[in-house]
C-alpha positions as a Markdown table, in Angstrom:
| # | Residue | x | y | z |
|---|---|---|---|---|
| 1 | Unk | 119.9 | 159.2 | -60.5 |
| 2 | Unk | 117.1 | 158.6 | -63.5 |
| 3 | Unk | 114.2 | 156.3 | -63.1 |
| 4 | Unk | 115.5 | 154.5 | -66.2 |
| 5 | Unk | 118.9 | 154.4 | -65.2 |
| 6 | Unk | 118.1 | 152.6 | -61.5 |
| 7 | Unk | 115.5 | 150.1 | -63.4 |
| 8 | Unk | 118.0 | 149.3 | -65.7 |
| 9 | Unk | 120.8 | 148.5 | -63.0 |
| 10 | Unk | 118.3 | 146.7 | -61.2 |
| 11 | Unk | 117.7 | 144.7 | -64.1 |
| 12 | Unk | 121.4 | 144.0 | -64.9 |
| 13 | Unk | 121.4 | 142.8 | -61.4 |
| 14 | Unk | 119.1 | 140.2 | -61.7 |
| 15 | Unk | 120.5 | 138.8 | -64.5 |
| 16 | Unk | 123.8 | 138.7 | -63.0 |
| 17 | Unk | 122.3 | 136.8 | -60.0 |
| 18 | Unk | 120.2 | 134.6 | -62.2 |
| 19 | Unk | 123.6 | 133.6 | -64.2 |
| 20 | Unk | 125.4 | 133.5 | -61.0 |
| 21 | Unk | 122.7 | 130.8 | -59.7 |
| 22 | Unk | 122.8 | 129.4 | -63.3 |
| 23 | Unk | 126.8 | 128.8 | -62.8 |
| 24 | Unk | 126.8 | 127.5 | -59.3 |
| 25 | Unk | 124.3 | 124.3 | -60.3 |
| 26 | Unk | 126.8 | 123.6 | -63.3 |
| 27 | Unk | 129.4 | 124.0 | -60.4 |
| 28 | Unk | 127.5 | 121.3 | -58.8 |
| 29 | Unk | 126.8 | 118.6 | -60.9 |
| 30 | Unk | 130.3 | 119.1 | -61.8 |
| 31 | Unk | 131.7 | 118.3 | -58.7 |
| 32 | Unk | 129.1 | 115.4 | -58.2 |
| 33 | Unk | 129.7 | 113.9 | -61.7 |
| 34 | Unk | 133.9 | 114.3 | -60.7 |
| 35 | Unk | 133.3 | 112.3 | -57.7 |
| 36 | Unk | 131.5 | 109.6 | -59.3 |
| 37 | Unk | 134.2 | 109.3 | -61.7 |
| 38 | Unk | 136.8 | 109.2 | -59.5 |
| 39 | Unk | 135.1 | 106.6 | -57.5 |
| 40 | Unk | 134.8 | 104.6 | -60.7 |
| 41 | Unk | 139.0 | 105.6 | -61.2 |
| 42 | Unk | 139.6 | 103.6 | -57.2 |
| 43 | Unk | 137.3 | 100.5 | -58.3 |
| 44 | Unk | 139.1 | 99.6 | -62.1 |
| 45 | Unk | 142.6 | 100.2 | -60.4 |
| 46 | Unk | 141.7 | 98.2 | -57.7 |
| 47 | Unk | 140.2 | 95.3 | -60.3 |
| 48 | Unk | 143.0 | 95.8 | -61.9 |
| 49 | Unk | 145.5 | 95.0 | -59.6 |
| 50 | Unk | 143.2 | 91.7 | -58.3 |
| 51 | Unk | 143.3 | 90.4 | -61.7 |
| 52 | Unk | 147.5 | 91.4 | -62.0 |
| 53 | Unk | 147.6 | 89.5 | -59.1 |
| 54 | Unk | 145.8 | 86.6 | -59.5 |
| 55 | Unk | 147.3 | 86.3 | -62.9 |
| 56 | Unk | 150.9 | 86.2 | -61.3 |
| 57 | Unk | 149.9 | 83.5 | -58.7 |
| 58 | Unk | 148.8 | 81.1 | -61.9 |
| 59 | Unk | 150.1 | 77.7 | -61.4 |
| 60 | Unk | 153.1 | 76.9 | -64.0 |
| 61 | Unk | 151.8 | 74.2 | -65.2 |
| 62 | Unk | 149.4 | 76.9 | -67.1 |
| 63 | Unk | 152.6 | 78.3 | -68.9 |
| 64 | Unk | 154.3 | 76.2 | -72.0 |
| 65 | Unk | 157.8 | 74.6 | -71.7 |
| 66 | Unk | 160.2 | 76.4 | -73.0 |
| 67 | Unk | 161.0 | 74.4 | -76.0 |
| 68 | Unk | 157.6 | 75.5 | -77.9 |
């Protein structure tokens, strides 16, 4: 095998790692920024579901007769 050809391999190689590297902290953040929103997802439905609940224990007196 060539001097040039091995350089050149070697040099495809470390591009493919550094891309590899490149793709696996995009991976990352990813995965961090999917967890944060899903975290965010639990809380609203669980605000949500305080405020449909609180809203169905409301006194009647809150509603209007049925005659308006």
């Amino acid at each position: 095998m060539s001097d040039e050809r091995f350089i050149d391999m070697e040099s495809r190689l470390a591009h493919q790692d550094q891309l590899l590297n490149e793709l696996n902290d995009v991976v990352t953040e990813q995965q961090a920024r999917l967890m944060q929103l899903e975290e965010l997802c639990k809380a609203l439905v669980q605000r949500l579901r305080s405020v449909g609940e609180s809203m169905s224990e409301a006194s009647p007196g809150d509603e209007r007769p049925p005659h308006y």
